[in-house]
N, C-alpha and C positions, 0 to 999 in steps of 0.2 A: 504493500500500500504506500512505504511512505518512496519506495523508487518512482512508482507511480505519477503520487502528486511531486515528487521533486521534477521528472522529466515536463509536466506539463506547465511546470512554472519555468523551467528556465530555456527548454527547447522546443517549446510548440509552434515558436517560428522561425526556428531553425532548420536550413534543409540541409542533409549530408552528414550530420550526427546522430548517435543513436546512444544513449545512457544503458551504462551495464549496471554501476550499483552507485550508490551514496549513502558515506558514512559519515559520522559528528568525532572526529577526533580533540578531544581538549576543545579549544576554544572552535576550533577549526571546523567548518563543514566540506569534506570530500566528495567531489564526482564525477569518477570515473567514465570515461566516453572515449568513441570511439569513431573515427571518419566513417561514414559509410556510402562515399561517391566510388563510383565503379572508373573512373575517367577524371583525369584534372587538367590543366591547364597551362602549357610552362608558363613561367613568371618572364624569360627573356622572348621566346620568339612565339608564345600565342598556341604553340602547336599540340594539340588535346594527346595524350600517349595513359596508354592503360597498363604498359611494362611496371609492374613493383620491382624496385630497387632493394628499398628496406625497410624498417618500420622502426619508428621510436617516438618515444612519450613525450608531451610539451605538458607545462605546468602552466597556466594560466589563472590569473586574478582574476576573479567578476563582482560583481556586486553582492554587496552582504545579504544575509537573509535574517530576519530577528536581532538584529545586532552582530551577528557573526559572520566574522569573514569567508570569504568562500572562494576556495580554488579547485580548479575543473582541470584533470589529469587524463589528456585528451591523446590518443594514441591515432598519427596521424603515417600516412607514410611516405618515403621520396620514388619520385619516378623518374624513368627514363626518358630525357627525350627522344623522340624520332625524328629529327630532324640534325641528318648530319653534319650539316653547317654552322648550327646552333652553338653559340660560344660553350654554352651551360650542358653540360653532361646530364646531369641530373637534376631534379628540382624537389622543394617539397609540397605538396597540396597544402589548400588555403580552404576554410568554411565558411561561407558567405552568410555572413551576419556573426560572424564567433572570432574568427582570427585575418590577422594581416603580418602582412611579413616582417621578420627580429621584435613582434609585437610580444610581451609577457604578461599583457591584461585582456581579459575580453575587450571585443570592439564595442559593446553597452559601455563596458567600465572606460575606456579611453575617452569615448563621447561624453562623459559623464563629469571625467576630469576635466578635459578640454572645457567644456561649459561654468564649471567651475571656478578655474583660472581666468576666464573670459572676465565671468561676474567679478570674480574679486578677487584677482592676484596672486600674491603667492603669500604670505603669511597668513590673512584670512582665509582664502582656497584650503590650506592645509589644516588650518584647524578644524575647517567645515567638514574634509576629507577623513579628520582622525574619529570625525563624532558620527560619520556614516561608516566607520567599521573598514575605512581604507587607508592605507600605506602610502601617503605621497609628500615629499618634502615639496618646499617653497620654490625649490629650484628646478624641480620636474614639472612643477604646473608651470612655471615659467617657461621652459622648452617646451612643453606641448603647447604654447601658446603661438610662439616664433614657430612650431612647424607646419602651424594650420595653414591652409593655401588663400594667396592674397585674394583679397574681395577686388571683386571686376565694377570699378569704379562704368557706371552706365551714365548716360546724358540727362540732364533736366531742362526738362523746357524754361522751368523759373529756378535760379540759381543764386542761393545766399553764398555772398561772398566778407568773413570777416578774417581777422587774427586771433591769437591766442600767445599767451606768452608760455614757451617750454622753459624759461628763467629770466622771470619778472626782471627786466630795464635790461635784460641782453641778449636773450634770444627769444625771436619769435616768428611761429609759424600761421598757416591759413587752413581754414576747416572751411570748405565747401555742404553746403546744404541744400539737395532736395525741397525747395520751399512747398509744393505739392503734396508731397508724402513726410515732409518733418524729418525728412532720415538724412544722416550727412552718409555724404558722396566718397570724398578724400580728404586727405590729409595731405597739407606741403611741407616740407620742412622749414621755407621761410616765407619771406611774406614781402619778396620784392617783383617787379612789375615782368621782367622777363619769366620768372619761373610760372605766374599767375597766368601772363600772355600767353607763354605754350603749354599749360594745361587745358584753356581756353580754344586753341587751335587743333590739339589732339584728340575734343572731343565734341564736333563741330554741332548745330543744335539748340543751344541756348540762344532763348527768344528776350528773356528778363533777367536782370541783373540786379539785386538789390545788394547795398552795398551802405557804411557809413560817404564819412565826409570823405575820406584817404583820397588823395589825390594818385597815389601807386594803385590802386585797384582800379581805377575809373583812367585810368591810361592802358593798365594791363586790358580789361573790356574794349578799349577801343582797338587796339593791337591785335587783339586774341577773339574776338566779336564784336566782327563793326558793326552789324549789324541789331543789333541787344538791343531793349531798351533799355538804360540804367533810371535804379531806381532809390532814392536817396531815400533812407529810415527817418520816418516822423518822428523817434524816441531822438536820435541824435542832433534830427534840426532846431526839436526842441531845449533840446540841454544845451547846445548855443547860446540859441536864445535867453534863456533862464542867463545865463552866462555873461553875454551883453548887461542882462537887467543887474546883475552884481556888480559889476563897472558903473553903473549909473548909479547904484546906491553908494557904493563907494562915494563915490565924486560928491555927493550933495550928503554922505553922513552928518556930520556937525550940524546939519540944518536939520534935519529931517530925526535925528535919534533922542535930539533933546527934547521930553515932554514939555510942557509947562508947570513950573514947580506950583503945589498948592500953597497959596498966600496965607490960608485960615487959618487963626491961629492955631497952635498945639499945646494941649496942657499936661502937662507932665503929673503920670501917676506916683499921687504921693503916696508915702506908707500913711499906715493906720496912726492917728494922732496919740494912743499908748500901743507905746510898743508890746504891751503885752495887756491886752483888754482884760477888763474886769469879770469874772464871772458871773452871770445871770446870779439876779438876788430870787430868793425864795419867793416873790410874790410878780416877777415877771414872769410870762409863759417866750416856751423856746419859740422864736420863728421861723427856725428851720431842722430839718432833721427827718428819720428815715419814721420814728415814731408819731412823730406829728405833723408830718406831713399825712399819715394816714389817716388820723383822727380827723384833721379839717375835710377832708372827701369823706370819710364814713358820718359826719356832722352835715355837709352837705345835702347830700345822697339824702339820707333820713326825712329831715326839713322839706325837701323839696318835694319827696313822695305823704310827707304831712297835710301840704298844701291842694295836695291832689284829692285827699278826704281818705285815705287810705288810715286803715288799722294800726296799733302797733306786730298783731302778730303775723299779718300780709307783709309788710314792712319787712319785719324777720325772716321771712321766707325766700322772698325775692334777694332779696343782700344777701342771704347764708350769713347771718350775724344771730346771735344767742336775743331772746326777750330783755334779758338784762342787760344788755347792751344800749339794744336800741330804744330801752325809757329813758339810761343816761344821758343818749343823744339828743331824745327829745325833750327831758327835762331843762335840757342848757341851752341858754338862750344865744351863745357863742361858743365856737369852740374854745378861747382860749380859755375859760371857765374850767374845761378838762385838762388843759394844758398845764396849770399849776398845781406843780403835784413836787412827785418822788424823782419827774423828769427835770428838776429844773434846777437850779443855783448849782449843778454839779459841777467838780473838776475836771481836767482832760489830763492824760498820760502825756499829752502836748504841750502843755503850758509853760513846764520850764524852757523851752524851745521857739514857743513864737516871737523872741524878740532878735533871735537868728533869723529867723525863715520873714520877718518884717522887713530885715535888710537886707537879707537877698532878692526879697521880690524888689524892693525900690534899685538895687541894683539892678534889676534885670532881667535875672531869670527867675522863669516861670518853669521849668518844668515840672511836675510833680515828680518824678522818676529820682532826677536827680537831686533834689532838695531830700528826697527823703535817704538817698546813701548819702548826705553829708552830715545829717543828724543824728545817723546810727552810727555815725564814726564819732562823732560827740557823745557817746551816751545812751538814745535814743533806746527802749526796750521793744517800742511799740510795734506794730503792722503797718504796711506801706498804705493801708484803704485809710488809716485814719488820716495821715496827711493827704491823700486825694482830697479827702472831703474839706478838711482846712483849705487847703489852695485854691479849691472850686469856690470856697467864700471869698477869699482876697482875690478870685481872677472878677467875680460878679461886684464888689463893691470895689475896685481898685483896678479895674480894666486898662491894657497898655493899648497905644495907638498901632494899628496896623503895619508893618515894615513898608519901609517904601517900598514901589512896583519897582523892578529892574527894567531897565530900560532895552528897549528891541532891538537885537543885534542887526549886524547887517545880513545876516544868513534869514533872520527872522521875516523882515521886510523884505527880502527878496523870494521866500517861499509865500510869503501871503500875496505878491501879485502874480506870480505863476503860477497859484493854485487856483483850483475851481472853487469861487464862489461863495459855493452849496459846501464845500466842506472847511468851512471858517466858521467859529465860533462868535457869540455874541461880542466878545470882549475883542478878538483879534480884528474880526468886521470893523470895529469901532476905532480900536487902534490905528489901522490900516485908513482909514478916513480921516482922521486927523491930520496923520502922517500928511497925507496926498492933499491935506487943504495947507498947510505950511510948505511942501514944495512945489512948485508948478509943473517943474523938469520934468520931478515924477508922476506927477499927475498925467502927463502928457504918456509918458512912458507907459505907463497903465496902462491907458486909450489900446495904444498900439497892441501893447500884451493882449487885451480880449479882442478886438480886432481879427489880430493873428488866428490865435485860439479859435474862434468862430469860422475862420477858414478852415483853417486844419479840420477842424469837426466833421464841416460839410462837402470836407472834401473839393472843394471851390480853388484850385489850383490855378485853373485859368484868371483868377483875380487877382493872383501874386501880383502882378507887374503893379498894378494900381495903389497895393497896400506901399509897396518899396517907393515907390513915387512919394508917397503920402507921407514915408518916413524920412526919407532928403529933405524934404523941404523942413521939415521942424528942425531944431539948432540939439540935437541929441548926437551924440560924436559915438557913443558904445554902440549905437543902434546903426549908426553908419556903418560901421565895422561889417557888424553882425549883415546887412542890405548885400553890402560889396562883396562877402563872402559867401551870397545865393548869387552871386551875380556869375561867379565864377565857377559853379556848376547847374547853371540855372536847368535846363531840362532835365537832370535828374530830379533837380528838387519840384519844380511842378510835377513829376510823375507821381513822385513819392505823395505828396496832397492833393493829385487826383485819382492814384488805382489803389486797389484796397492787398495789394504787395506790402509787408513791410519781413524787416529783418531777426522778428520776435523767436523763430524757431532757430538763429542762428546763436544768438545771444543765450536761449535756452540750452544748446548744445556746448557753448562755451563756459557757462556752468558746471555742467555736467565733466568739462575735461579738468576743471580745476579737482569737482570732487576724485576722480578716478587717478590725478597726480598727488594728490593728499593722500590716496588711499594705497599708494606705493609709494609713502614717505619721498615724494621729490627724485627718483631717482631712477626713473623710466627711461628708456632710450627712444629715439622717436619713433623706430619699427615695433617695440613693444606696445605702446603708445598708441598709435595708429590702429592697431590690429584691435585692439580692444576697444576701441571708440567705432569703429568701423561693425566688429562683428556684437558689438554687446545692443546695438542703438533697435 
């Protein structure tokens, strides 16, 4: 039974083997097999020969079964060839779908690694490797990686073209993108205009070309596809732009970051006139506290359902208060009446201490936190809740004036006029108005920025030339800049804000290579590199 179900698990699609036995050695599962093609194939000249030479045993890896590793002890034999010119005398039979040639793993288990390696390299690969009951160091999934065969880079009609750095500020290469299918294409080793140009020329085809600003890409396109449309990324014309408007905040900061200070006066929180107040006398009731704050609501409450004509022992019911309670309530014509009692002229385990905690608050701080470890370093025996509740009296009758606002950076003012609108808060909305009514420069600048904005939206490329007009003639010098430098690739950049092309899958995939160079600590070679961005996507 169990040769049974083991043949049906590991060879029911296999053809040309046939299972003799399977045995569980120690950790080990054994299975014995055996070729059973009548006729093989040489490996050098093709030519089918049924001559047995000789027979002998291969040991082969496969894939685990329940945690345990598993090797198939598979008796294969060599033949003759017939073909006398055949360099190769003899050869030895292959199982199609089991073995491949000087292979030591099943071709499951090789496929397995291979994908492994692929996913995640060679220190995570192997640990992945040791928890699926397989044998492979870091350096073997790394060579099954280099031996997979190159992916056949194919044409794209719309083709992302960006960089990538192999070591940030001094090497860097270009990853081609599939814009249609989101898959990249190739990998270059650099990212200058000839290499680009005849990648471009050796795989003729591309219709679209999206691309940043790079002036080398948009030369290698014309070189390598004169014929392209190129298509400038709305995300980078934007981050110009955004760019410009930094130059412009710059320039008018001192005008524009100064608020107007508040004139009104400010009274400074004094401390308590004794520094250490007098204790409630026996015939004052407390005005504040956890006990008497409940009595004025259960006095409340009472009175108020009194008025209504209600009972006292309806009254009792509804509250969940005892009869005896709620006649005391009723009988008192206020609460503090109940309030003088057993509750009142008492001391506090605080008291030696508030004429510290007086002059720290007029100094400054408020924390409760911290006032109360500088009291228990004095002395203090008490619980941290009781000085909460202390400081929550001196924050309520001794209130300090709010800190100044900080005043808006220049990173701040320049994200609030490049941002949309709709995602500004009340206070920033406000801010940002102010601002723009104390400089004109920028008020003007703004204009432009939603202007812009509303093109791009709508996609209305054809109206660039009108906005660039509109922006010469106003006396904005950053925004000039920013004009001359649509000028100088102007029909990509109208393409780019009229066809709904952009760069976002390229960008997305140069993410993607950052994490998989992180994930081989930095230390990838470009053909390692490539292959694994190539076959993982």
């Amino acid at each position: 039974m169990g040769d049974v179900f083991l043949q049906d698990l590991w060879f029911h699609q296999v053809d040309g083997a046939m299972i003799e036995n399977a045995v569980v050695e120690g950790e080990l599962v054994v299975v014995r097999a055996r070729a059973s093609a009548e006729r093989a194939a040489c490996s050098a000249c093709g030519t089918v020969s049924g001559r047995v030479h000789s027979r002998y045993v291969r040991r082969l890896a496969d894939t685990a079964v329940a945690g345990r590793p598993v090797v198939i002890e598979l008796q294969v034999r060599r033949f003759r060839c017939r073909d006398r010119a055949c360099r190769q005398a003899t050869f030895a039979e292959q199982v199609d779908g089991l073995t491949f040639r000087h292979g030591r793993r099943s071709s499951g288990l090789q496929t397995v690694l291979q994908q492994v390696g692929v996913m995640l390299a060679g220190r995570a690969g192997a640990r992945l490797a040791e928890t699926l009951a397989v044998r492979a160091s870091r350096s073997t999934l790394l060579r099954l990686i280099r031996r997979l065969p190159e992916p056949q880079a194919h044409t794209a009609r719309v083709l992302g073209v960006d960089d990538f750095a192999l070591r940030k500020g001094h090497n860097y290469g270009t990853i081609l993108v599939d814009i249609d299918t989101r898959r990249p294409i190739d990998l270059l080793p650099d990212r200058t205009t000839a290499t680009v140009a005849a990648w471009l020329a050796d795989h003729p085809g591309v219709e679209v070309i999206c691309r940043d600003r790079s002036t080398a890409y948009a030369e290698a396109g014309r070189l390598g596809a004169p014929d392209a449309i190129h298509v400038a990324d709305r995300w980078h014309i934007w981050k110009n732009l955004a760019e410009a408007v930094e130059k412009t905040v710059i320039q008018h900061r001192a005008l524009l970051l100064r608020e107007p200070e508040n004139t009104a006066p400010v009274h400074a929180a004094e401390p308590p006139e004794s520094p250490n107040p007098a204790p409630f006398s026996p015939g004052e009731p407390r005005q504040s506290g956890r006990l008497s704050d409940r009595v004025r609501e259960q006095h409340a409450a009472v009175h108020a359902l009194l008025d209504e004509g209600l009972e006292l022992r309806p009254i009792a019911r509804r509250l969940g208060l005892a009869r005896n309670t709620v006649r005391r309530l009723a009988n008192a014509a206020t609460a503090d009446e109940l309030l003088v009692g057993r509750w009142t002229g008492r001391t506090s385990i605080l008291d030696p201490y508030k004429l510290y905690l007086h002059q720290r608050w007029a100094e400054g701080c408020t924390v409760a936190r911290r006032l109360f470890e500088e009291v228990r370093e004095r002395g203090y025996p008490g619980g941290e809740s009781v000085v909460k509740r202390y400081v929550q009296r001196l924050r309520e009758a001794f209130p300090h004036d709010d800190p100044p606002r900080k005043h808006p950076s220049v990173r701040d003012v320049t994200s609030w006029i490049t941002r949309r609108p709709d995602r500004l808060d009340d206070d920033q909305a406000q801010r940002l108005k102010q601002i723009l009514a104390r400089c004109p420069a920028l008020d003007r600048t703004a204009e432009h920025v939603r202007a812009f904005a509303e093109l791009m939206n709508d996609r209305r490329g054809q109206d660039l030339g009108q906005w660039m007009e509109r922006v010469q003639a106003d006396d904005l010098p950053a925004l000039h800049g920013f004009v001359n430098g649509l000028g100088q690739d102007l029909d990509a950049v109208v393409a780019g804000l009229s066809l709904r092309y952009s760069s976002g899958a390229v960008e997305g995939h140069n993410n993607k290579i950052k994490m998989i160079k992180r994930q081989m600590f930095g230390r990838a070679n470009f053909d390692l590199l490539r292959k694994r961005v190539l076959l993982a996507a």
